[in-house]
C-alpha atoms as a printed R data frame, in Angstrom:
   type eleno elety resid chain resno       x       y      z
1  ATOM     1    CA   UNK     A     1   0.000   0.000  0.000
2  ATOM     2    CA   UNK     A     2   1.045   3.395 -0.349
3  ATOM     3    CA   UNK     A     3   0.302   7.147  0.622
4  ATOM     4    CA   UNK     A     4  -0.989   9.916 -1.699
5  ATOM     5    CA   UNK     A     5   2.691  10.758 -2.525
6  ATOM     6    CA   UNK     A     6   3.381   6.973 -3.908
7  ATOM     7    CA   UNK     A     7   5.797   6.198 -0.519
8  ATOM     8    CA   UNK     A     8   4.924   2.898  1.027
9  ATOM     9    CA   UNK     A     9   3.090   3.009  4.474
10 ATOM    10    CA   UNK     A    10   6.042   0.518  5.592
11 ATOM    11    CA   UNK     A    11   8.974   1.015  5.808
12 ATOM    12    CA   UNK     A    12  11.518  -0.649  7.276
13 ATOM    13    CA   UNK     A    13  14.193   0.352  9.846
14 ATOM    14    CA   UNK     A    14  17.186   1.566  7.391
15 ATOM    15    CA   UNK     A    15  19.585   0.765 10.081
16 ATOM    16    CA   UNK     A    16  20.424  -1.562 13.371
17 ATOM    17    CA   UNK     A    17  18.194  -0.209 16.461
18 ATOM    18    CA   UNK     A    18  15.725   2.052 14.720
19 ATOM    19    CA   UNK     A    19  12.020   1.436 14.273
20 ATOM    20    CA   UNK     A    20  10.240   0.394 11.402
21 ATOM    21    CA   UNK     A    21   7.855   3.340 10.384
22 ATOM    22    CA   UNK     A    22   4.131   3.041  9.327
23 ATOM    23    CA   UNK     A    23   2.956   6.284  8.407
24 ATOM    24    CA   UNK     A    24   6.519   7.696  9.039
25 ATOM    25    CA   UNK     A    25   5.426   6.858 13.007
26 ATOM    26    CA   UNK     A    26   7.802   4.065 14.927
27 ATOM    27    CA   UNK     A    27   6.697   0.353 15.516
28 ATOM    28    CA   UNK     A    28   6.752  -1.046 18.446
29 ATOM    29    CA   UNK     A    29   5.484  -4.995 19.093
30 ATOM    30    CA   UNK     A    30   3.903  -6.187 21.907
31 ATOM    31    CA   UNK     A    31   3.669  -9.971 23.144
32 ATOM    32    CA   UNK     A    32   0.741  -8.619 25.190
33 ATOM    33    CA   UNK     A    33  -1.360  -8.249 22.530
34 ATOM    34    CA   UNK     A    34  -3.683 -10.761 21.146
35 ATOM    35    CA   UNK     A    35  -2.225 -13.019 18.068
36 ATOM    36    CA   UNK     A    36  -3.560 -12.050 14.770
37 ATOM    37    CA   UNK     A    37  -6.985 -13.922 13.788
38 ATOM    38    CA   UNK     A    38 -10.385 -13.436 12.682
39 ATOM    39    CA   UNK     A    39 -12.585 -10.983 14.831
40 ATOM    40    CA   UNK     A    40  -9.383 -10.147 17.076
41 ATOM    41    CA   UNK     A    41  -8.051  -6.557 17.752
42 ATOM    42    CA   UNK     A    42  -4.678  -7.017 17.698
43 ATOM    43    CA   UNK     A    43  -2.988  -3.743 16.426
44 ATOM    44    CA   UNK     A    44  -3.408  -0.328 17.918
45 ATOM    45    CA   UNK     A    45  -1.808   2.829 16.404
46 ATOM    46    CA   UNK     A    46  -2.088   5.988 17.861
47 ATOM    47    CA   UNK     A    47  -0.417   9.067 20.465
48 ATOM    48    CA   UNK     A    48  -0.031   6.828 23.461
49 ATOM    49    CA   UNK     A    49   1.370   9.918 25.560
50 ATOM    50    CA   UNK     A    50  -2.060  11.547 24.845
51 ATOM    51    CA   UNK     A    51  -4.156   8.806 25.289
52 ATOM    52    CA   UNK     A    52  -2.684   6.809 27.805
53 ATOM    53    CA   UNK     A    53  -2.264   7.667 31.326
54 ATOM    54    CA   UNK     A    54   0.007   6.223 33.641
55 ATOM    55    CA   UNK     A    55   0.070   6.606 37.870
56 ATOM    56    CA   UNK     A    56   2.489   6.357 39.350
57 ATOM    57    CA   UNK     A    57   2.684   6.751 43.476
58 ATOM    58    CA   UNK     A    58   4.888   8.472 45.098
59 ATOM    59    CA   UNK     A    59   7.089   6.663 48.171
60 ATOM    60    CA   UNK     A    60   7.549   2.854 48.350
61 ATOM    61    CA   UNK     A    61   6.026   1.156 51.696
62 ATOM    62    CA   UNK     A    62   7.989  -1.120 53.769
63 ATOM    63    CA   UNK     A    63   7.115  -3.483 56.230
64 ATOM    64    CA   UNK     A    64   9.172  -6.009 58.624
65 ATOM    65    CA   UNK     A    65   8.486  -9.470 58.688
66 ATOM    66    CA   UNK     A    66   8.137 -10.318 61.609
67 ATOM    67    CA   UNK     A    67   7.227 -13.864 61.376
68 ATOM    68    CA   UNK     A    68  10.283 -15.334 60.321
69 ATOM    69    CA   UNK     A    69  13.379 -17.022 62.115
70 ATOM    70    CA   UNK     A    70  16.255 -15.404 63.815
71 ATOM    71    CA   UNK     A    71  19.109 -14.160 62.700
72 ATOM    72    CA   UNK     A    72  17.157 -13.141 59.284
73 ATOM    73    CA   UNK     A    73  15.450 -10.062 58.855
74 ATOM    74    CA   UNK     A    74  12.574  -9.513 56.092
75 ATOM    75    CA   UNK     A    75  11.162  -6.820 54.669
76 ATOM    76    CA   UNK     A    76   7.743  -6.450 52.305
77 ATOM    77    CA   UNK     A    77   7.863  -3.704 49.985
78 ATOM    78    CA   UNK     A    78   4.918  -2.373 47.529
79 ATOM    79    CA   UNK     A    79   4.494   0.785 45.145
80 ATOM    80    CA   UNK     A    80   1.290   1.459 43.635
81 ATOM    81    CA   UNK     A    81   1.194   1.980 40.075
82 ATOM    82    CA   UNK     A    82  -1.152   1.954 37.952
83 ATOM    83    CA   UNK     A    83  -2.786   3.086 34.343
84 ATOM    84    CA   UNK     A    84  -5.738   3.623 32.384
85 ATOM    85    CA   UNK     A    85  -7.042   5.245 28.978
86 ATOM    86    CA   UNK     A    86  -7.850   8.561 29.468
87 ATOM    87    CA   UNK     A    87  -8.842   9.904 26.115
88 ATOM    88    CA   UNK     A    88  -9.850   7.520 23.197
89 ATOM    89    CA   UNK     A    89  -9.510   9.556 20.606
90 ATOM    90    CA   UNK     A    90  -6.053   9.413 19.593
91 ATOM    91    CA   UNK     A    91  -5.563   5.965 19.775
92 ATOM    92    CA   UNK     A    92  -7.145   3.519 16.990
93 ATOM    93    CA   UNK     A    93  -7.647  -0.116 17.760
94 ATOM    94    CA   UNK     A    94  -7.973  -2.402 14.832
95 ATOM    95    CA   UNK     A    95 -10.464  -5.110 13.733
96 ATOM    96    CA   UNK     A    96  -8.867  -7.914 12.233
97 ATOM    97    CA   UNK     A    97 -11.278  -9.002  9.028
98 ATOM    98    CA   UNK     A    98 -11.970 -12.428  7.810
C-alpha cells in the first residue's frame, strides 16, 4: 500500500536499532497483545502519551516481617502503580477481518 505521494506506508528500519515506520510513526510490538486472527483486535496505532495515562505513586512502603526465624530479617515492599485510557480519541484499535 502506499500514501498519496506513492511512498509505502512501511517502511523498514534503514539501520540496526531504529524502528520500522508506518505512516513515518515508529513500531513497536507487543507480546501482550492478542495473536492475529479473525474478529481479534490485535494492532493499535495511535499518540499513546495523549491517550494513555500512567500513575504512578509516590514513596515505596515497607514493612518487617516479623514472622520469620532469627538471625534473618525480612522486609515487604509495595508501590502502587497503575494506568488507564484517558482519552480515546487518539488511539485507533484495529479489527482484524476475515
Amino acid at each position: 500500500m502506499k500514501d498519496a505521494e506513492g511512498h509505502y506506508l512501511w517502511q523498514p528500519a534503514t539501520k540496526a536499532g531504529d524502528p520500522s515506520l508506518v505512516l513515518g510513526y515508529p513500531v513497536a510490538e507487543s507480546e501482550d497483545m492478542p495473536s492475529l486472527a479473525t474478529d481479534s483486535y490485535s494492532v493499535a496505532f495511535g499518540d499513546f502519551r495523549r491517550g494513555y495515562l500512567i500513575v504512578d505513586r509516590v514513596g515505596i512502603r515497607v514493612l518487617r516481617d516479623t514472622s520469620n526465624q532469627k538471625p534473618y530479617l525480612m522486609y515487604n515492599t509495595s508501590k502502587l502503580v497503575g494506568g488507564a485510557v484517558q482519552d480515546s480519541n487518539p488511539i485507533k484499535i484495529l479489527k482484524i477481518a476475515a
